[in-house]
N, CA, C and O atoms as CSV, one atom per row, in Angstrom:
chain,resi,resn,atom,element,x,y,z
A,1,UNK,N,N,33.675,69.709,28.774
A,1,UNK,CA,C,33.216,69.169,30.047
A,1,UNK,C,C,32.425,70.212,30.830
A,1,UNK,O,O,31.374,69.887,31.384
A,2,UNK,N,N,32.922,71.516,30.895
A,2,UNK,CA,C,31.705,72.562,31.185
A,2,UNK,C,C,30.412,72.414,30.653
A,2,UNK,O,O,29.596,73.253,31.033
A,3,UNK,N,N,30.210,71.966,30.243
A,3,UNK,CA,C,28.788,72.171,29.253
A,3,UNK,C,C,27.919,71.068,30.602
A,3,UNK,O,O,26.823,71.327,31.100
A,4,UNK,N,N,28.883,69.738,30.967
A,4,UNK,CA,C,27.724,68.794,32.180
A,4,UNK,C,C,28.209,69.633,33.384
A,4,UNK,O,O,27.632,69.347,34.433
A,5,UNK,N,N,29.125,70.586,33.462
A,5,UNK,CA,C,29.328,70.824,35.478
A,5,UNK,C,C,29.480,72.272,35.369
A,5,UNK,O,O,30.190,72.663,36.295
A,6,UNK,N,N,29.123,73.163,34.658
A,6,UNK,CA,C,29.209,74.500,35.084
A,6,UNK,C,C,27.646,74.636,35.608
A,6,UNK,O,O,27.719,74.747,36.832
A,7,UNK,N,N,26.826,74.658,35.360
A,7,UNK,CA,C,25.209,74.802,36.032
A,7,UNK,C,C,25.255,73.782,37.644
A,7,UNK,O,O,25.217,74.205,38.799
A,8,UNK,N,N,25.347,72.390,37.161
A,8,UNK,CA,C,25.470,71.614,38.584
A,8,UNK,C,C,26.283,72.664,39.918
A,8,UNK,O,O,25.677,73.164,40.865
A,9,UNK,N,N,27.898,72.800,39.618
A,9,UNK,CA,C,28.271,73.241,40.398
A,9,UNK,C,C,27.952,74.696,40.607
A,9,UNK,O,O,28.639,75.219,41.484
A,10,UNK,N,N,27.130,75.428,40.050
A,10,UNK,CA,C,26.654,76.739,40.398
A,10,UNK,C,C,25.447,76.619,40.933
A,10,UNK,O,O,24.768,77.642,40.842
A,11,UNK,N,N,24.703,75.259,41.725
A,11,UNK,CA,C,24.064,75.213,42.647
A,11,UNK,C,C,24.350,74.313,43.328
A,11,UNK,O,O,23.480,73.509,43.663
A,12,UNK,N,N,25.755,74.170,43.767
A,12,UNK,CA,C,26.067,73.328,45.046
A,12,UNK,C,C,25.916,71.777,44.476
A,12,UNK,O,O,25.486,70.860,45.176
A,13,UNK,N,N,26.184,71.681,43.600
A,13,UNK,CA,C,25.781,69.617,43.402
A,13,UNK,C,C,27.060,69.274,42.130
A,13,UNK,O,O,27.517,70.124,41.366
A,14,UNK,N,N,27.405,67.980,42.170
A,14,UNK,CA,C,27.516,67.209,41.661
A,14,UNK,C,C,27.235,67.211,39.626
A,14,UNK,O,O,26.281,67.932,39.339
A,15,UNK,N,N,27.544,66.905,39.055
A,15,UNK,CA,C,26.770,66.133,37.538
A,15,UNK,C,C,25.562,65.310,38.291
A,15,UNK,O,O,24.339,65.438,38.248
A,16,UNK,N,N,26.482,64.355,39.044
A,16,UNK,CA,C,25.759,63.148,39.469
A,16,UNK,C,C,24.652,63.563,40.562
A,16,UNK,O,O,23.533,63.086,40.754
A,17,UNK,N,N,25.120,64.285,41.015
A,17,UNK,CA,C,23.802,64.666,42.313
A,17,UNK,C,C,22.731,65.747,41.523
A,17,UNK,O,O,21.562,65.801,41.904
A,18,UNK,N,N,23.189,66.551,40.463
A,18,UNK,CA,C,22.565,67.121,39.856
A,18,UNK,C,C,21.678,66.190,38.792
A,18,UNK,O,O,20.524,66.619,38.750
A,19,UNK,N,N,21.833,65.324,38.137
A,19,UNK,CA,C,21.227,64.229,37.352
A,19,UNK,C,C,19.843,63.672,38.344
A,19,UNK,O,O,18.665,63.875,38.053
A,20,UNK,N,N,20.301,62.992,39.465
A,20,UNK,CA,C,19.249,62.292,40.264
A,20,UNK,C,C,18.340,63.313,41.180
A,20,UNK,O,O,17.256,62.957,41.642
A,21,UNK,N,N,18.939,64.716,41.408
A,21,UNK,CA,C,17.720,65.650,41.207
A,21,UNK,C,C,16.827,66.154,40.168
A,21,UNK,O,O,15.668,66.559,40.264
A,22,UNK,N,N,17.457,66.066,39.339
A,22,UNK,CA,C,16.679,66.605,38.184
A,22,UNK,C,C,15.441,65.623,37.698
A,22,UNK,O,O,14.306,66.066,37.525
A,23,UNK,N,N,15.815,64.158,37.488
A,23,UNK,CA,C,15.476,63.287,37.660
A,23,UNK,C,C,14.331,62.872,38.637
A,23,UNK,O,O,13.297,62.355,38.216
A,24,UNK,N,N,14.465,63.016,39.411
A,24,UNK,CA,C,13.622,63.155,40.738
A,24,UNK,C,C,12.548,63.785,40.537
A,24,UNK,O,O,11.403,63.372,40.725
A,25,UNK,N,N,12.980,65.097,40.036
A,25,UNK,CA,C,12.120,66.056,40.003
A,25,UNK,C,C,10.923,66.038,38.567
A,25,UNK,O,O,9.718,66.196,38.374
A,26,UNK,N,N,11.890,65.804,37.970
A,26,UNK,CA,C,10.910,64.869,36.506
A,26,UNK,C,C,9.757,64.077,36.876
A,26,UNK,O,O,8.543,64.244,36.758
A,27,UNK,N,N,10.515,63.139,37.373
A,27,UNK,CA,C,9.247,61.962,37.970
A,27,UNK,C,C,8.310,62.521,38.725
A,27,UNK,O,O,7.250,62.001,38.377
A,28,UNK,N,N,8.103,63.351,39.628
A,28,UNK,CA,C,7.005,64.142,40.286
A,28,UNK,C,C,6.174,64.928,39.252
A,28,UNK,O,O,4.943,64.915,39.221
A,29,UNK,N,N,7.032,65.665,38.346
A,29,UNK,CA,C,6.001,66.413,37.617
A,29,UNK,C,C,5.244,65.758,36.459
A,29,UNK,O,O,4.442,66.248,35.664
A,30,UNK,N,N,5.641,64.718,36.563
A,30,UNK,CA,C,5.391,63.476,35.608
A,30,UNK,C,C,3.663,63.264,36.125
A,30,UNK,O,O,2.601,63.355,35.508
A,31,UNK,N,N,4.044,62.911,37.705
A,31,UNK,CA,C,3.149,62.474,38.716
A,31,UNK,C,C,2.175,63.467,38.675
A,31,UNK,O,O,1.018,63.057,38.773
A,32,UNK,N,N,2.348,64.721,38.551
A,32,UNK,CA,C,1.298,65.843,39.042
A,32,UNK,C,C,0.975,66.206,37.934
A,32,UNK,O,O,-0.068,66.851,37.825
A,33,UNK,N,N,1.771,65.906,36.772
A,33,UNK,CA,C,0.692,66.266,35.263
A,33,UNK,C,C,-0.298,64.925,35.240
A,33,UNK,O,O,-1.339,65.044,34.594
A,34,UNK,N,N,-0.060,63.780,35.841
A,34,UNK,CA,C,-0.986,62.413,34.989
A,34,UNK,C,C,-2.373,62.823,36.243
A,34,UNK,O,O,-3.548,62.900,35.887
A,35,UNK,N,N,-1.985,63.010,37.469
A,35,UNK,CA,C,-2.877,63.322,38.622
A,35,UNK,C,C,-3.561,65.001,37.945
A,35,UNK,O,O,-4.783,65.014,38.092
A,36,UNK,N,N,-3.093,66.148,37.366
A,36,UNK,CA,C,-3.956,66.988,36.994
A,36,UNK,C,C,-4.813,66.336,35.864
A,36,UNK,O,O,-6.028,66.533,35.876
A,37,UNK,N,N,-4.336,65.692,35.044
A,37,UNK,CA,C,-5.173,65.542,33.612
A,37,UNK,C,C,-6.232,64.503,34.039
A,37,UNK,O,O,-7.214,64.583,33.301
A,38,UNK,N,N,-6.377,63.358,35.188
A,38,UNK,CA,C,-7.252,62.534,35.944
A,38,UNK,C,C,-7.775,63.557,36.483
A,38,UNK,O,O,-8.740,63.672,35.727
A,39,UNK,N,N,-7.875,64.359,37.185
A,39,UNK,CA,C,-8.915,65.573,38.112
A,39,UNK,C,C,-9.583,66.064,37.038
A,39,UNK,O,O,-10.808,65.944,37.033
A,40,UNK,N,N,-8.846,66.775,35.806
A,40,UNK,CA,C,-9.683,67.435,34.700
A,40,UNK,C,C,-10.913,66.656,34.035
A,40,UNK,O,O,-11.985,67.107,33.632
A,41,UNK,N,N,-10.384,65.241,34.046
A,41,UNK,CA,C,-11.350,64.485,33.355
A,41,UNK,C,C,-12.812,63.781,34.370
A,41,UNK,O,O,-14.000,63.612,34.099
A,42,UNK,N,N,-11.853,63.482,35.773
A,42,UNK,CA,C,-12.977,63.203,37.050
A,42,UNK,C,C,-12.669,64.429,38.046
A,42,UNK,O,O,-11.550,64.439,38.559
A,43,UNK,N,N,-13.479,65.359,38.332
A,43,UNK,CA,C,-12.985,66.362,39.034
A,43,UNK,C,C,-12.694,65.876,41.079
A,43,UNK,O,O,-12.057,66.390,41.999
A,44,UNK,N,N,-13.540,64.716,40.937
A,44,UNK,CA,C,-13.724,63.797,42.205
A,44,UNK,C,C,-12.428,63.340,42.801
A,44,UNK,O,O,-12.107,63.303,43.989
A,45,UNK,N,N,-11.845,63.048,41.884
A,45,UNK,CA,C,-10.022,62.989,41.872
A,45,UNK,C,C,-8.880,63.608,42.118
A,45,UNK,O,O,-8.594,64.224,41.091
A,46,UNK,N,N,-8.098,63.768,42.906
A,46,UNK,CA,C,-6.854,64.399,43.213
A,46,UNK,C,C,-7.344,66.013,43.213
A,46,UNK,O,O,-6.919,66.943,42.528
A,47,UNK,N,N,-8.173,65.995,44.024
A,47,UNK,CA,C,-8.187,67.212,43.979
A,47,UNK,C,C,-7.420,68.352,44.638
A,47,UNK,O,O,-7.717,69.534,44.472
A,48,UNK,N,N,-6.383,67.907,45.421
A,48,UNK,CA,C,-5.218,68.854,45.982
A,48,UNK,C,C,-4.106,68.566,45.800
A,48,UNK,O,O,-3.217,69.107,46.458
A,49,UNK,N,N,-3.713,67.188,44.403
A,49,UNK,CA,C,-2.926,66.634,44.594
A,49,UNK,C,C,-1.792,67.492,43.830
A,49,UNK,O,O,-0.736,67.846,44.356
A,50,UNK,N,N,-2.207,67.784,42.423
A,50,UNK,CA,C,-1.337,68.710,41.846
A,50,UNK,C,C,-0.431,70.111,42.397
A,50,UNK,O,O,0.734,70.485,42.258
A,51,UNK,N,N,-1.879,70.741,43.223
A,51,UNK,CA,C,-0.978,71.850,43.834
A,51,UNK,C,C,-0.184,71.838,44.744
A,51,UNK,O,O,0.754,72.627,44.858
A,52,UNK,N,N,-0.595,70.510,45.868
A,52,UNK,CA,C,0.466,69.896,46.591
A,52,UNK,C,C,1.663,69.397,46.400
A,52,UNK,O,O,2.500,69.580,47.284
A,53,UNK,N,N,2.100,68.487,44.937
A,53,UNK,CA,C,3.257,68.429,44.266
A,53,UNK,C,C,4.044,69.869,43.790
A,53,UNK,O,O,5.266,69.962,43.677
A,54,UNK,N,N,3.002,71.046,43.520
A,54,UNK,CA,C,3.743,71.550,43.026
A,54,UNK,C,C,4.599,72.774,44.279
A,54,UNK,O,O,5.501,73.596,44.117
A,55,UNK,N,N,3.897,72.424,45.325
A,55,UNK,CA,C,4.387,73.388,46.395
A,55,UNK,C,C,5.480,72.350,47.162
A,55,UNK,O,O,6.047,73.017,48.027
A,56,UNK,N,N,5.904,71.172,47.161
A,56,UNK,CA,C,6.466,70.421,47.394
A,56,UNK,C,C,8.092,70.841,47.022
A,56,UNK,O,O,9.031,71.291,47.678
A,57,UNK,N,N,7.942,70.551,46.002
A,57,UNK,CA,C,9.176,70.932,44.162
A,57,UNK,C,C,9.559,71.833,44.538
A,57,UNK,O,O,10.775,71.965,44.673
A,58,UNK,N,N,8.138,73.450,45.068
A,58,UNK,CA,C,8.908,74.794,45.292
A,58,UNK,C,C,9.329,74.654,46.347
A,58,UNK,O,O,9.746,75.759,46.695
A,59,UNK,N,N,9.504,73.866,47.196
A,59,UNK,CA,C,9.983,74.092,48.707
A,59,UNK,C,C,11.539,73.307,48.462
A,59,UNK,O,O,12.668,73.755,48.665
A,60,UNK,N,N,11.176,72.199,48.036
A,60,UNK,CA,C,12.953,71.494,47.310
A,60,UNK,C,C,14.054,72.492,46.693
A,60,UNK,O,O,15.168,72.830,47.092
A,61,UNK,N,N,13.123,72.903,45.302
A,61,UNK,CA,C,14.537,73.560,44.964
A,61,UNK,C,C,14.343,75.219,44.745
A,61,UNK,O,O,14.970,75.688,43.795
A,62,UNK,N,N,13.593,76.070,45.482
A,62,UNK,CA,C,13.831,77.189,46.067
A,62,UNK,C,C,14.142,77.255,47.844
A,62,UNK,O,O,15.239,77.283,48.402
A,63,UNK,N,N,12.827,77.267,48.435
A,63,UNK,CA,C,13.062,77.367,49.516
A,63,UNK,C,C,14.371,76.696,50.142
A,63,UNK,O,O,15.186,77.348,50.793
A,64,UNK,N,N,14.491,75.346,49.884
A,64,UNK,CA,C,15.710,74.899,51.240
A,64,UNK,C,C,17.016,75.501,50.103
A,64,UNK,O,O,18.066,75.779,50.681
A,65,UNK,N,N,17.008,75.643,49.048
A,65,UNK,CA,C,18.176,76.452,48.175
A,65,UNK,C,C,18.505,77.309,49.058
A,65,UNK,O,O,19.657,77.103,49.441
A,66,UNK,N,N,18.016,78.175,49.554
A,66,UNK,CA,C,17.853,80.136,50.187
A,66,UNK,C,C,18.418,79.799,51.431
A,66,UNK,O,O,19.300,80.397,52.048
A,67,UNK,N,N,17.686,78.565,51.788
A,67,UNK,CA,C,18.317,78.192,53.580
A,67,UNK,C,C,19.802,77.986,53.433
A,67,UNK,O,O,20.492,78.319,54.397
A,68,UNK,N,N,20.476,77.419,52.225
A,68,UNK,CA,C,21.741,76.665,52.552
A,68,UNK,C,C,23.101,78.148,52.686
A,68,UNK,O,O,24.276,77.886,52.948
C-alpha cells in the first residue's frame, strides 16, 4: 500500500487528492502540447499560450507548494 501513499502523503495530499491533481495536471499539458504543436505548424496561433500553461502548472505545484 506504500507504493499509492508514500509520495501523495509526502506532499500534503491524499491517493485521491493526489490522483485528481495529477490528473489535472495531465490534461493541461495535454492542452499546451496540442496548442504548441498548432503554433509550430501556424505560428499565428497560440502564441503565448504554451508558456502561459506552463507558468500556470509552475505556480500550482511549486510556488503555492513553498507558501503552504
Amino acid at each position: 500500500m506504500g507504493l499509492f501513499t508514500d509520495h501523495p502523503r509526502s506532499v500534503g495530499e491524499t491517493y485521491l487528492q493526489h490522483l485528481a491533481m495529477a490528473t489535472s495536471f495531465a490534461l493541461r499539458l495535454f492542452t499546451g502540447s496540442i496548442c504548441c504543436l498548432l503554433h509550430a505548424l501556424f505560428p499565428f496561433l497560440f502564441e503565448r499560450t504554451g508558456s502561459r500553461i506552463v507558468a500556470e502548472l509552475h505556480d500550482r505545484m511549486v510556488a503555492n507548494r513553498q507558501r503552504r
